[in-house]
C-alpha positions in Angstrom: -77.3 -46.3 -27.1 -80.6 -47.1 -26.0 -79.5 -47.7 -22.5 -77.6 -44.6 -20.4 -74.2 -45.6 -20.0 -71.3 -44.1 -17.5 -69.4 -41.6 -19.6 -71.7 -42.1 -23.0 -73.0 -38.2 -23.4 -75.6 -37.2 -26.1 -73.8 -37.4 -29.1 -71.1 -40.5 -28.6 -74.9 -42.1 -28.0 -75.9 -41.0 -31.3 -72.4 -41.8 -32.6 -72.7 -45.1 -31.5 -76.8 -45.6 -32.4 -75.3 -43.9 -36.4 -73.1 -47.1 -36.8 -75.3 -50.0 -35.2 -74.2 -50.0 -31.4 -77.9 -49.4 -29.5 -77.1 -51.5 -26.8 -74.8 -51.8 -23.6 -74.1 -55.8 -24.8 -73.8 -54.3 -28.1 -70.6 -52.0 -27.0 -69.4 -55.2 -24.5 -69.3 -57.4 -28.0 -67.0 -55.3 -30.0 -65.2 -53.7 -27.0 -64.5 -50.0 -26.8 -61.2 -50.4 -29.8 -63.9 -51.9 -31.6 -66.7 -49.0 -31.2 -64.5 -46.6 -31.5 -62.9 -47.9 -35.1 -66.3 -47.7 -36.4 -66.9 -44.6 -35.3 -64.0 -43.1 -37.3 -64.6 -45.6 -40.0 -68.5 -43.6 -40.4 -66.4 -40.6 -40.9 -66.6 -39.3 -37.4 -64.1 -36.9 -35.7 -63.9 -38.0 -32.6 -60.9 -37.3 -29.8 -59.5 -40.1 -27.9 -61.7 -39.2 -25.0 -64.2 -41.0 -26.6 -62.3 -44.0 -27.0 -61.5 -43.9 -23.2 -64.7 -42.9 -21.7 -66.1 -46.3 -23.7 -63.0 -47.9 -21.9 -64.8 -46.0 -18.6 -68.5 -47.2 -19.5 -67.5 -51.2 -19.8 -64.9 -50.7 -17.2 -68.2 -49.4 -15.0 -65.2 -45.9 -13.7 -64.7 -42.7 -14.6 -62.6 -42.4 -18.1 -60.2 -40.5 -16.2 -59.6 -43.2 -13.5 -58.8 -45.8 -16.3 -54.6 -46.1 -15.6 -52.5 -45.0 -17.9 -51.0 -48.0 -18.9 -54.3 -48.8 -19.9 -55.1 -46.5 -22.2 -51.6 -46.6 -23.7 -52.9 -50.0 -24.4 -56.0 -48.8 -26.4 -54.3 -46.2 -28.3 -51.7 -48.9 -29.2 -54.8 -51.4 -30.3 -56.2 -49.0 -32.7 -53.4 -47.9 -33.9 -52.4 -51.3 -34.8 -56.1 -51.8 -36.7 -55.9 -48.3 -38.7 -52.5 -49.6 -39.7 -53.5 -52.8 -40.9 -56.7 -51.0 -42.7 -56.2 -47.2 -43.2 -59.5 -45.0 -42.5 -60.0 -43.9 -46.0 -60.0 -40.4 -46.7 -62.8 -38.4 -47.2 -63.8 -37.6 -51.3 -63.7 -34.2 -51.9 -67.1 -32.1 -52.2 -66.6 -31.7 -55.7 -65.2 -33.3 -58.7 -62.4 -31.6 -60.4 -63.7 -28.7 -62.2 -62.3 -28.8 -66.1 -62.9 -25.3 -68.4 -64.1 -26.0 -72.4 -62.9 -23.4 -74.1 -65.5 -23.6 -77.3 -64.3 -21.1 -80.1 -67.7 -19.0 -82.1 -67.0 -20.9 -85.3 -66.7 -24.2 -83.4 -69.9 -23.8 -81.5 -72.2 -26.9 -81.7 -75.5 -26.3 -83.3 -77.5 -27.6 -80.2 -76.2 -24.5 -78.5 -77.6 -22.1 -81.4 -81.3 -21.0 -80.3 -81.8 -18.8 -82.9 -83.3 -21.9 -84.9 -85.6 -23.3 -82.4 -89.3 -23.4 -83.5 
């Protein structure tokens, strides 16, 4: 977020400027559900707090002020998304590792050195 928004600290704004949001009208267009999908979708971490305090910063209030019927709403709304389209899970950091057993009379001759020039 280009622009200093009411509950948006340092890194939600960088959160938000990672995955295309730069702008206060940006945030209003996709809503905080919206925002906040994304956010996990870029493989993000975030709490719920997030996804209320963008509730707070369109709402122009405190995330904590937002009633709770409200932000049983939200949860409910992405809830319902993820559920239609899972967050996919993250690949692991590594392939699977496989062991080649190679027995000495097997070896292949590329891996002999004694007959390089």
């Amino acid at each position: 977020m280009s622009a200093k928004l009411r509950n948006i600290g340092p890194k939600s704004a960088a959160w938000l400027r990672q995955v295309g949001l730069r702008t206060p009208e940006d945030l209003a267009a996709i809503g905080a559900v919206g925002a906040f999908v994304k956010v996990r979708r870029a493989g993000f971490k975030p709490s719920l707090n997030l996804l209320y305090s963008l509730e707070g910063a369109l709402q122009d209030c405190h995330w904590q002020e937002l009633p709770e019927a409200r932000r049983t709403t939200l949860v409910a709304e992405y809830e319902a998304i993820i559920a239609e389209q899972p967050l996919k899970k993250a690949p692991p950091a590594s392939g699977p590792v496989y062991e080649r057993v190679v027995e000495e009379d097997q070896e292949d001759a590329s891996f002999d050195r004694d007959d390089e020039p």
